[in-house]
C-alpha positions as CSV (number, residue, x, y, z in Angstrom):
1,X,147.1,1.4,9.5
2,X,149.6,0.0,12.0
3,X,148.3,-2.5,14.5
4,X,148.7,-0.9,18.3
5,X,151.9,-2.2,20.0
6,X,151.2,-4.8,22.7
7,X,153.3,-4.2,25.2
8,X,153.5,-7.0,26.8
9,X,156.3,-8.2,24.0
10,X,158.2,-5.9,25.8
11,X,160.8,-6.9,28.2
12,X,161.0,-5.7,32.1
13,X,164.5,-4.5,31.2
14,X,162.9,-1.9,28.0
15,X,159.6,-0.8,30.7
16,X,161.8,0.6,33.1
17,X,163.9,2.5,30.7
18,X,160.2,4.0,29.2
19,X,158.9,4.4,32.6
20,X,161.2,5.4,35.2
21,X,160.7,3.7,38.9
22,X,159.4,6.3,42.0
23,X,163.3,5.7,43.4
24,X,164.9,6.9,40.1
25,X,162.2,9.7,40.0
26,X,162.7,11.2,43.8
27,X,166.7,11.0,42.5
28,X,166.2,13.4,39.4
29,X,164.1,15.9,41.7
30,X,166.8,16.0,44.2
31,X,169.3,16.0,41.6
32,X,167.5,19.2,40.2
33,X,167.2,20.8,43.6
34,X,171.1,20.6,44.0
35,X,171.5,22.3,40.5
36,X,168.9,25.1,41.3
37,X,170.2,25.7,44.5
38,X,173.8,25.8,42.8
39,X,172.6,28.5,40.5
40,X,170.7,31.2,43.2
41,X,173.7,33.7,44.0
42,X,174.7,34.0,47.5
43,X,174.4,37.2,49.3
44,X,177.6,39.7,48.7
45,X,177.0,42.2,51.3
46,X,179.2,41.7,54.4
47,X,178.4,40.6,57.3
48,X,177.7,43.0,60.6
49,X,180.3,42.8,63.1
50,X,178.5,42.8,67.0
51,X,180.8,45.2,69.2
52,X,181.4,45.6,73.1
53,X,181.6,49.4,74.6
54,X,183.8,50.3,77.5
55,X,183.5,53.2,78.5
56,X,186.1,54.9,81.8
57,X,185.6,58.0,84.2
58,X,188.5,59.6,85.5
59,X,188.7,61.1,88.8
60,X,190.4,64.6,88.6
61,X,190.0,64.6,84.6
62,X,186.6,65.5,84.0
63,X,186.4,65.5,80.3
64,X,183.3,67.4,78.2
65,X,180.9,64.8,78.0
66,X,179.6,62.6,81.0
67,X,181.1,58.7,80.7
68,X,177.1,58.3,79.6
69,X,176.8,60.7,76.8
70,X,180.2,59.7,75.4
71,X,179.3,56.3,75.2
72,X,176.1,57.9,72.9
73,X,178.6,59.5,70.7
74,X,180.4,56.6,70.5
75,X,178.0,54.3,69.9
76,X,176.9,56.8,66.7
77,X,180.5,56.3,65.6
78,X,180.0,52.5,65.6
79,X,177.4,53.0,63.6
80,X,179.0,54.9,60.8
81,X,181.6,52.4,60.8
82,X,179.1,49.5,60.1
83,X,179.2,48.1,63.7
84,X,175.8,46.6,65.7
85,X,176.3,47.9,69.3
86,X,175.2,44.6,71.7
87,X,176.4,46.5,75.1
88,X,177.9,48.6,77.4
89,X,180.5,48.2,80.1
90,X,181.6,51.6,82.6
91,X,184.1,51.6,85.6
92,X,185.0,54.5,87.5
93,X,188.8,54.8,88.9
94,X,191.2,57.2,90.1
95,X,193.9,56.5,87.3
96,X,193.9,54.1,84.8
97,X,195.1,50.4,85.6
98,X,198.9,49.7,84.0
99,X,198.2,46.5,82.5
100,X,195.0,46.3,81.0
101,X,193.5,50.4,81.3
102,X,190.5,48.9,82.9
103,X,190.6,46.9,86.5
104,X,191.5,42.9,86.6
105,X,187.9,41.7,87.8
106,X,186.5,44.1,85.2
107,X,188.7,42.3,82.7
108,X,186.6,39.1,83.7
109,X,183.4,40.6,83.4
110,X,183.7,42.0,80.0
111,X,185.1,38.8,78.7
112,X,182.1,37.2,79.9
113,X,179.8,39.9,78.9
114,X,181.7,39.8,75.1
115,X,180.7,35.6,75.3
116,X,177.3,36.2,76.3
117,X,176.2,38.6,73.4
118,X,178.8,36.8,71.0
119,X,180.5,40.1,70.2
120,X,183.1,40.2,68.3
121,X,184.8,43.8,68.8
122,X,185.7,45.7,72.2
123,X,185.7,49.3,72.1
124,X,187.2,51.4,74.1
125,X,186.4,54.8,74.6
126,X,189.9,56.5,74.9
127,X,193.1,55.9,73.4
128,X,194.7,52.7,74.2
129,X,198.5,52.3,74.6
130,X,200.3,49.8,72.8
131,X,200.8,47.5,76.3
132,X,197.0,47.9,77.6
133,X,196.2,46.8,74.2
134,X,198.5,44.0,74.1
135,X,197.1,42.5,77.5
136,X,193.5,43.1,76.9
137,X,193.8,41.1,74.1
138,X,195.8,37.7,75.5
139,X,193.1,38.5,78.6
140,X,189.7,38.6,76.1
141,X,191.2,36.0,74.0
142,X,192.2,35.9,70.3
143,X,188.7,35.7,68.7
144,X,187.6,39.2,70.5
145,X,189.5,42.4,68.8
146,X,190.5,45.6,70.3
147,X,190.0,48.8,69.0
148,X,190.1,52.2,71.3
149,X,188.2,55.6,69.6
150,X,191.0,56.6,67.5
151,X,191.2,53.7,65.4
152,X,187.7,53.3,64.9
153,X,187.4,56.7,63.9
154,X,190.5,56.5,61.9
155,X,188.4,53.3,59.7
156,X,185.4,56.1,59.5
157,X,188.0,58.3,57.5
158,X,188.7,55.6,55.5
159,X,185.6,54.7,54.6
160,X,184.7,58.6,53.4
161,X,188.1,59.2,52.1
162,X,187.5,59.7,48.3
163,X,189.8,62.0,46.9
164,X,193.2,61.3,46.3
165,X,194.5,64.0,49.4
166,X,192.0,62.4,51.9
167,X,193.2,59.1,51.0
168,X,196.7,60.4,51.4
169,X,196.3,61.9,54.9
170,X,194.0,59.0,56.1
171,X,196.8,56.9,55.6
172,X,199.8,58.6,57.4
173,X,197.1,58.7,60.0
174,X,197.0,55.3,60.3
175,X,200.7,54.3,59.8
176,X,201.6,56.9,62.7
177,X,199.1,54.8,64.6
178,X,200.0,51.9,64.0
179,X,203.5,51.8,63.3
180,X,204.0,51.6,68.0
181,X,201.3,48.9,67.8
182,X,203.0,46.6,65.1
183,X,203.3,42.8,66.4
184,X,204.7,40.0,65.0
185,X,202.3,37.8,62.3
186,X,204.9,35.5,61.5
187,X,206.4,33.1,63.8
188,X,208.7,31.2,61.8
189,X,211.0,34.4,61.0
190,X,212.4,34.7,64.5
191,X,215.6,36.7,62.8
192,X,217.3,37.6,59.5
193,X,220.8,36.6,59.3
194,X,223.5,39.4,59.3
195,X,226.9,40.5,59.4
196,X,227.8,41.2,62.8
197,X,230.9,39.7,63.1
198,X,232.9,38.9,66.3
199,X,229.5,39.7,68.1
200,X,228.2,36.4,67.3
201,X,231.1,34.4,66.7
202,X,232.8,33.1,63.6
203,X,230.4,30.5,62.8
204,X,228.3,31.0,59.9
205,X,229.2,31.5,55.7
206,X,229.9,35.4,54.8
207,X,227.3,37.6,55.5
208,X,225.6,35.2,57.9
209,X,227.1,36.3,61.0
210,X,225.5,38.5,63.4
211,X,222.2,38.7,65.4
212,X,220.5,40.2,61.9
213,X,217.0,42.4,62.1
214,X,213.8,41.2,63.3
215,X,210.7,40.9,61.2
216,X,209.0,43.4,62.9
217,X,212.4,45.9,62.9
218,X,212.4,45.2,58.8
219,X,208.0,46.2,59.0
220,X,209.2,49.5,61.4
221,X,211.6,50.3,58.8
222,X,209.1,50.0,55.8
223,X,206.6,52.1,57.3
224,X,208.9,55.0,58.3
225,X,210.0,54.8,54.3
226,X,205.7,55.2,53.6
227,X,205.3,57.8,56.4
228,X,208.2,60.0,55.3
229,X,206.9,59.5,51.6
230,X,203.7,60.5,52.7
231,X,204.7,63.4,54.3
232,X,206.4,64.3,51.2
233,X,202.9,64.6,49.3
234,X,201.2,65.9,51.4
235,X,203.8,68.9,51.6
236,X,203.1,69.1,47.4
237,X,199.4,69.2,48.3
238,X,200.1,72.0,51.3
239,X,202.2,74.3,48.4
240,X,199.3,73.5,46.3
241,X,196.8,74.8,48.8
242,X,199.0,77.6,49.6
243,X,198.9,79.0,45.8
244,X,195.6,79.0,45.2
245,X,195.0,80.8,48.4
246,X,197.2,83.4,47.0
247,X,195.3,83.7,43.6
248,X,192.7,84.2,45.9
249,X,193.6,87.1,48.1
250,X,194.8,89.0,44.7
251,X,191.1,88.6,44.0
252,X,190.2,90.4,46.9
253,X,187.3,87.9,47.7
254,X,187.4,87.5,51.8
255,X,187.3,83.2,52.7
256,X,184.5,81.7,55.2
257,X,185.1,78.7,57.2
258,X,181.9,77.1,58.0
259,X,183.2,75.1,61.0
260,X,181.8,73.3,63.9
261,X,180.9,69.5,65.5
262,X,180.4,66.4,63.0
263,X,177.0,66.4,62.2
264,X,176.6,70.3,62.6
265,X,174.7,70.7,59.0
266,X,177.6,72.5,57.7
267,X,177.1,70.7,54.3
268,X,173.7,71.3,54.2
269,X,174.4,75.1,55.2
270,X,176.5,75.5,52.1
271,X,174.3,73.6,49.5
272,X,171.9,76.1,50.9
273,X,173.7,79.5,50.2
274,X,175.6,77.9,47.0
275,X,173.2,75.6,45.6
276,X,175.7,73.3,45.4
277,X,175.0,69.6,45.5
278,X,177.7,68.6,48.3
279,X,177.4,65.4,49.7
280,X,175.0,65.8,52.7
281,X,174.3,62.4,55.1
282,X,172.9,62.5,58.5
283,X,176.3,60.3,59.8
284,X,179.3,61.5,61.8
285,X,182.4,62.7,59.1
286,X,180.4,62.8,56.1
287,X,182.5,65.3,54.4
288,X,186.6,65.1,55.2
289,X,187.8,67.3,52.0
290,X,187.4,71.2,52.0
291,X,184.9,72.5,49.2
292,X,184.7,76.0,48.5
293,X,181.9,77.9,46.7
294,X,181.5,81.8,45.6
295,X,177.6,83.1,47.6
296,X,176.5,86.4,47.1
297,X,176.2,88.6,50.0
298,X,174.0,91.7,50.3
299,X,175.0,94.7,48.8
300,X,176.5,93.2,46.3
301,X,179.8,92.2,47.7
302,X,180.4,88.1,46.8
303,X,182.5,85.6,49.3
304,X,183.8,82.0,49.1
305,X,182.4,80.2,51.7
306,X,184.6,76.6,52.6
307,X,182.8,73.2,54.1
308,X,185.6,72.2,56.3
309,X,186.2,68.5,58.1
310,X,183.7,68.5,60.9
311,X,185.6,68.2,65.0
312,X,184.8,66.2,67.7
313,X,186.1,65.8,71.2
314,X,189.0,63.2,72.0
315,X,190.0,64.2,68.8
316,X,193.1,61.9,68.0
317,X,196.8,63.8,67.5
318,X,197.5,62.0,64.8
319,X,194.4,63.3,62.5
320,X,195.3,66.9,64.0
321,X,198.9,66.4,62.2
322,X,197.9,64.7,59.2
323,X,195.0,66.6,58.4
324,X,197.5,69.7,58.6
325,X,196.6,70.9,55.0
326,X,193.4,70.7,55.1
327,X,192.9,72.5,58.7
328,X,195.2,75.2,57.3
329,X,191.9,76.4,55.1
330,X,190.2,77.0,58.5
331,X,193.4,78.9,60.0
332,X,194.1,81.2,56.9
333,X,190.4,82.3,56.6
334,X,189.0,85.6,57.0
335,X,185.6,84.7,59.3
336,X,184.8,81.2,60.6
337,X,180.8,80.4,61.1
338,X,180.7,78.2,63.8
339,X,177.8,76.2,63.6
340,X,176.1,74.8,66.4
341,X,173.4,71.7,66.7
342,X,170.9,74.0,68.5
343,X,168.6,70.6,69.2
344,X,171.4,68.5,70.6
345,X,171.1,68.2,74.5
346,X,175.1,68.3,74.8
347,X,175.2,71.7,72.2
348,X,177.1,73.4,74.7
349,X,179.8,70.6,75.3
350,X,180.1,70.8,71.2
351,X,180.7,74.7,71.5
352,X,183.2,74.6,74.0
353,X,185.3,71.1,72.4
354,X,185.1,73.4,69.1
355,X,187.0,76.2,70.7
356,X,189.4,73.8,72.2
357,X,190.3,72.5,68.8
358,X,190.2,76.0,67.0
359,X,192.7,77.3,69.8
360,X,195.2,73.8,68.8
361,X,195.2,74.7,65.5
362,X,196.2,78.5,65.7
363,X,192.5,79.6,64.7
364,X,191.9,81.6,67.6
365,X,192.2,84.8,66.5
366,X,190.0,84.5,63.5
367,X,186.7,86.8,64.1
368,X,183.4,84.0,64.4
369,X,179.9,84.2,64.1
370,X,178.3,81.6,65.9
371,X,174.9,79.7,64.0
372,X,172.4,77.7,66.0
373,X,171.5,75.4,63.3
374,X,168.5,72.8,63.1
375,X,166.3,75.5,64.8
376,X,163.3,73.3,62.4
377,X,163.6,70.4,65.0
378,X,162.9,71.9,68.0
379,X,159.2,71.8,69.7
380,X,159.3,75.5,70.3
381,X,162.0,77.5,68.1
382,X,161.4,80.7,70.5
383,X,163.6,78.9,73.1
384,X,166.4,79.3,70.3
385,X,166.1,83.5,71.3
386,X,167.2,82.5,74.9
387,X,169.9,80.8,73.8
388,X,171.2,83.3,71.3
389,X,172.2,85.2,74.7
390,X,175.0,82.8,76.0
391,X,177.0,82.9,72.6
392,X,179.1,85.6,71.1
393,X,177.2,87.2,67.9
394,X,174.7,84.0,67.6
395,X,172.2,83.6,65.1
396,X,169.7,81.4,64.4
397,X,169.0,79.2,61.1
398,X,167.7,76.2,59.7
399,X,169.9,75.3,56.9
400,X,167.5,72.8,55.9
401,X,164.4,75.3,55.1
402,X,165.6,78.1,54.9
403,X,164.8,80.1,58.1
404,X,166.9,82.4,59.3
405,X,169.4,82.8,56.1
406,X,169.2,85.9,55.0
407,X,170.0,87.4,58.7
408,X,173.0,85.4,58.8
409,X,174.2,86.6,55.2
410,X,173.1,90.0,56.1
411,X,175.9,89.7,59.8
412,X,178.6,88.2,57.3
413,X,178.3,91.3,54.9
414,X,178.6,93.5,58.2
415,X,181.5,91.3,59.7
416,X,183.3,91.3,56.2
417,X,182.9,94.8,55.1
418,X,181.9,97.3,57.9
419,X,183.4,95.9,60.9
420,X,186.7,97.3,61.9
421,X,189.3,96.3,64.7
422,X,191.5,98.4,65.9
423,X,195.3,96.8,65.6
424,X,198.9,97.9,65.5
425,X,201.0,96.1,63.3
426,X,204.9,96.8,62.3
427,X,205.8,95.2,58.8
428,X,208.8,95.2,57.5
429,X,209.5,97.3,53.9
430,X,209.5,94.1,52.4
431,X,205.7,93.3,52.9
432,X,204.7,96.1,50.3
433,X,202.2,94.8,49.2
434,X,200.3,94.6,53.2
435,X,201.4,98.0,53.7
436,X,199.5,99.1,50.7
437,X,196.8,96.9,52.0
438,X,196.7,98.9,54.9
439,X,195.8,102.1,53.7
440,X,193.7,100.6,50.8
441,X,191.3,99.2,52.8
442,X,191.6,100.3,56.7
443,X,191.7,103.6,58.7
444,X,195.3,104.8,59.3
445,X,195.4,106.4,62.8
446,X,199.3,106.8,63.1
447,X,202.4,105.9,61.5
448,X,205.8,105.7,62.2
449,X,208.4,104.7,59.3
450,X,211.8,103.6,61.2
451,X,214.6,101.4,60.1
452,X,213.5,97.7,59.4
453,X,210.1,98.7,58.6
454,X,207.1,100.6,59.4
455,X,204.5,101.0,62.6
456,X,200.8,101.3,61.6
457,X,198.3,101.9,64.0
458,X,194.6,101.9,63.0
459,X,191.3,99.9,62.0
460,X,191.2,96.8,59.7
461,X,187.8,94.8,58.4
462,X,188.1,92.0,60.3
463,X,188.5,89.9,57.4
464,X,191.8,91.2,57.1
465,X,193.2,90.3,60.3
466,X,194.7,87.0,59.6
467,X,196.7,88.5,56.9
468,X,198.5,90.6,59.7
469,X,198.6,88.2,62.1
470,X,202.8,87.5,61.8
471,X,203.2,91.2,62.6
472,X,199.6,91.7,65.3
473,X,200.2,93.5,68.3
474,X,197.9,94.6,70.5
475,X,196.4,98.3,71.2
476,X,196.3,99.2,74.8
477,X,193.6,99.8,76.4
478,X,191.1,98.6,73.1
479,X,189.0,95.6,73.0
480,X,188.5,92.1,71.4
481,X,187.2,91.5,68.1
482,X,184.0,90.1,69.5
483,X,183.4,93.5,71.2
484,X,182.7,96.8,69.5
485,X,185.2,98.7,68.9
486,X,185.6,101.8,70.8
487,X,186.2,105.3,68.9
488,X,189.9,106.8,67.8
489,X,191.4,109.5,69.9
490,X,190.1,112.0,66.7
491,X,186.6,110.9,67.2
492,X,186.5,111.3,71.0
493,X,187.6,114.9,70.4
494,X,184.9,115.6,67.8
């Protein structure tokens, strides 16, 4: 048995090392805390940028939505994008100021506004040009960006962009925006020498005379290469579009455009009378890329039904030009449901800014039902039955439950099938195949074969109208295709 250790044979120098001291102690702990905190992962999600909104009413330019309920809309758009909206700022003036859009001592007060609430973003509610742009932002100050409607909704198509042909026309959007708003980001390249010659002397080696390019002429020249490159694809992706629209009309199965206002329920319509599994989100430009879907009608007659980009008003050009192929499955369809937010207080300002952009786009023409959708979130869905009244051939759904569905299928098997318009049309000899169309499927009334080609005059279903639409003419003395159409001289007689 070994005798106990006395420690007090031990040295002071061999205690502390056995025993550490509180000092050496309360370092270890915070030497631990350090490695700990080291080790907990930081937070990955970005950070919320805090945005300003301006919003300006025009005298003499009264748009579709009051300066108030734009500013909503617009404020719904911030969110989308990922934006916290800390205030509001409105001026009313008879034309826009020619330096900064808004006036000077409004300038003033929405830089001290922005500093108050620490935003970071200004947001204007129209379409800035490149020079108001430029002064609002040496007026607000370099830490404060400016961004106008189009390009924030520009970064909301980028965001939703998924496929390879939204991603395409997203991008020549945003070049063709961009490319009169370029400035310079690098101040040490003032110029690039070049070979001009006797217009800047003869000093310089070879090749290093001349005033040369600019930076920002070299970045112009880039993007016109992208945009034109662009616009290249996006012409594959149009013939693309083109020919499978053909393989459809050999099928004989008629096309429906479900169309309307962002945030209309046009998704959820179609996941509804498809069950399909389309991406449905309550969020402004949700969906940007047609999808098509075969739905059985009554009767047993079938159609493709299309979930189109939804509109909205102060659309920008730029989208309307890019987003060319896409719109063309809305202007080469045979019926367009136009959907309608029933519970929205500004439905009416949708309806009309929908018709607007259906007219820019050569869509006119096409027959439409109109849909009051969401009729499940009203208080009292018998106020929907007054409505129906002030819009052409309305009905009234709920795409999320189901209400209201089999009347609208049951008007879109009328419309497709048993609705006829009385046209006159004169195709040429070369367009067979419409000619045999013709008497295939409509009611020939008269017809007059001369030397280029051949005058029909008759009834079409109106899902066949677009395919005459080069060679349309008008019957005197009949009416539109949202009115019923009045009987043939041999009926009148009978």
């Amino acid at each position: 048995m070994q005798p106990t250790p006395n420690w007090k044979n031990f040295s002071p120098r061999n205690r502390r090392l056995n025993h550490p001291q509180p000092k050496q102690r309360k370092r270890e702990q915070a030497l631990q805390q350090i490695t700990m905190a080291r080790k907990t992962p930081e937070s990955t999600s970005p950070l919320v940028e805090r945005a300003f909104l301006v919003g300006v009413e025009i005298y003499q330019q009264p748009g579709l939505l009051s300066v108030e309920d734009s500013l909503t809309e617009l404020s719904l758009l911030c969110q989308t994008a990922g934006l916290e909206v800390v205030g509001e700022l409105t001026q009313k003036l008879n034309r826009p100021h020619v330096e900064t859009y808004i006036g000077p001592g409004k300038v003033e007060e929405l830089k001290a506004l922005a500093e108050e609430t620490l935003a970071q973003v200004v947001v204007f509610d129209d379409e800035l040009s490149p020079r108001h742009q430029r002064e609002l932002e040496k007026a607000l100050g370099s830490q404060i960006r400016i961004l106008d409607r189009t390009a924030l909704i520009l970064d909301i198509f980028a965001q939703h962009a998924h496929t390879s042909e939204g991603m395409l026309q997203v991008e020549l959007a945003q070049y063709e925006y961009y490319l009169p708003r370029l400035t310079r980001q690098w101040t040490h390249l003032a110029r690039q020498a070049g070979g001009g010659g006797g217009r800047a002397g003869s000093t310089g080696g070879v090749g290093l005379r001349g005033p040369g390019e600019t930076q920002l002429e070299v970045d112009r020249r880039q993007i016109r290469e992208r945009i034109a490159h662009l616009k290249r694809q996006l012409e594959k992706v149009r013939a693309h579009r083109e020919r499978y629209r053909s393989q459809r009309k050999r099928a004989r199965l008629p096309i429906v455009a479900l169309v309307g206002y962002t945030n209309a329920g046009k998704s959820t319509l179609l996941n509804r009378l498809a069950r399909a599994k389309v991406y449905v989100a309550d969020q402004l430009f949700a969906t940007l890329d047609p999808t098509t879907r075969r739905v059985e009608l009554p009767g047993g007659y079938q159609a493709l039904f299309t979930d189109t980009v939804g509109f909205i008003q102060k659309l920008p050009t730029t989208l309307v030009a890019a987003f060319r192929a896409t719109l063309e499955e809305i202007a080469q369809a045979d019926l367009l449901l136009h959907l309608v937010d029933i519970s929205h207080p500004n439905a009416l300002n949708q309806f009309q800014a929908v018709q607007q952009t259906l007219e820019e786009i050569g869509a006119a023409h096409i027959p439409v039902i109109t849909v009051l959708n969401k009729l499940d979130r009203l208080r009292h869905p018998d106020q929907a039955l007054e409505t129906l009244t002030r819009y052409p051939k309305a009905v009234a759904i709920s795409g999320l439950n189901g209400s209201g569905i089999p009347d609208l299928l049951s008007r879109v098997q009328k419309e497709l099938y048993e609705t006829y318009t009385p046209i006159e049309v004169h195709l040429p000899y070369q367009q067979g195949a419409l000619i045999s169309l013709f008497h295939e499927m409509g009611q020939v009334e008269r017809i007059e074969h001369g030397r280029g080609g051949v005058n029909i005059q008759g009834r079409l279903p109106g899902r066949l109208l677009a395919q005459f639409t080069p060679w349309l003419a008008p019957v005197k003395g009949t009416t539109s295709a949202t009115e019923e159409a009045p009987l043939s001289p041999a009926e009148e007689t009978i």
